[in-house]
C-alpha positions in Angstrom: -4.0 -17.5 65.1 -6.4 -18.2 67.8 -10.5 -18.9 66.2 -13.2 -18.8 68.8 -17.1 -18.0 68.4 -18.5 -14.3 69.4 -20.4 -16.0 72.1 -17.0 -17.8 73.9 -15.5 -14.4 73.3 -18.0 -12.7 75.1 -17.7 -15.2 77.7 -13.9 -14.6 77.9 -13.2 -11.3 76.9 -10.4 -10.5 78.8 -9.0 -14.0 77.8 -8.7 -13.3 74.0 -7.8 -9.7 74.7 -4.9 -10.5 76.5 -4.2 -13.5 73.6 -4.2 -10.8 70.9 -1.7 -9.2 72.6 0.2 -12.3 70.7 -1.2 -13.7 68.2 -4.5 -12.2 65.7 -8.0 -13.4 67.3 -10.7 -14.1 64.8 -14.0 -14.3 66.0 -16.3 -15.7 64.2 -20.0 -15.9 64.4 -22.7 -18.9 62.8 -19.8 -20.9 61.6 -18.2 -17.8 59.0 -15.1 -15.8 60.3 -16.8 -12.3 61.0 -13.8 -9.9 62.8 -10.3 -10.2 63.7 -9.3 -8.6 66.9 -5.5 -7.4 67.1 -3.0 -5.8 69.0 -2.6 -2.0 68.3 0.9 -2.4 67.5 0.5 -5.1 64.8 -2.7 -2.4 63.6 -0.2 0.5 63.2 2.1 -1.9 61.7 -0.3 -2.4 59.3 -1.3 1.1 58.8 2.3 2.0 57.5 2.0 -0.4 55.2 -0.9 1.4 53.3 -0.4 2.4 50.0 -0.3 6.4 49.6 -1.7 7.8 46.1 -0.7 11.0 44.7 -1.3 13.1 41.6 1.5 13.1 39.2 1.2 16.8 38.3 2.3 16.9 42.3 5.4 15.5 42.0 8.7 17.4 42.4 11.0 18.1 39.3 13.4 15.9 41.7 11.1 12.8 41.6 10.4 13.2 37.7 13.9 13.1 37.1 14.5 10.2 38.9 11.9 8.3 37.2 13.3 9.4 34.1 16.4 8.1 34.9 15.6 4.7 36.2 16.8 1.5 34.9 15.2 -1.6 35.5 17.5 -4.4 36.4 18.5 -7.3 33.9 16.7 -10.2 36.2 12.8 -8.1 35.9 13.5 -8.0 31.9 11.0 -10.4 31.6 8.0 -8.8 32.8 8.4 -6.5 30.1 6.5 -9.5 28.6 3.6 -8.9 30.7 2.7 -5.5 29.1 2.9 -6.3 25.3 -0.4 -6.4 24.8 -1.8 -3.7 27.1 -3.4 -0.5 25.5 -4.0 2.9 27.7 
């Protein structure tokens, strides 16, 4: 990842535009990283990878009964562990 100050980036914008096209650019500003300029393909990429949230109550009988019917697999067994003390 290339790091270069707001006031080199001004300076050379069409520089780091063109290196984004690569690689991430931070831009940083009185010593402290302050934005990151990046392609818009590596942007979408990371768009698809947001989490979606839904309701329960809107999920299909379908969905429910695969949930119900899940089974954890043997080599996760231990991370049951990790919710023995957890209360609702």
């Amino acid at each position: 990842m290339s790091v270069v100050t707001s006031a080199e980036f001004q300076r050379k914008l069409g520089l780091y535009q063109d290196k984004a096209l690569a690689e991430p650019v931070t831009i940083t500003r009185n010593g402290r990283e302050r934005l990151v300029l990046l392609s818009v393909e590596e942007y979408q990429r990371l768009k698809r990878r947001d989490r979606r949230v839904g309701l329960t109550s809107e999920l299909s009988e379908e969905w429910i009964e695969a949930v119900s019917k899940a089974v954890v697999p043997e080599e996760y067994g231990h991370l049951d562990a990790e919710l023995k003390d957890w209360k609702p």
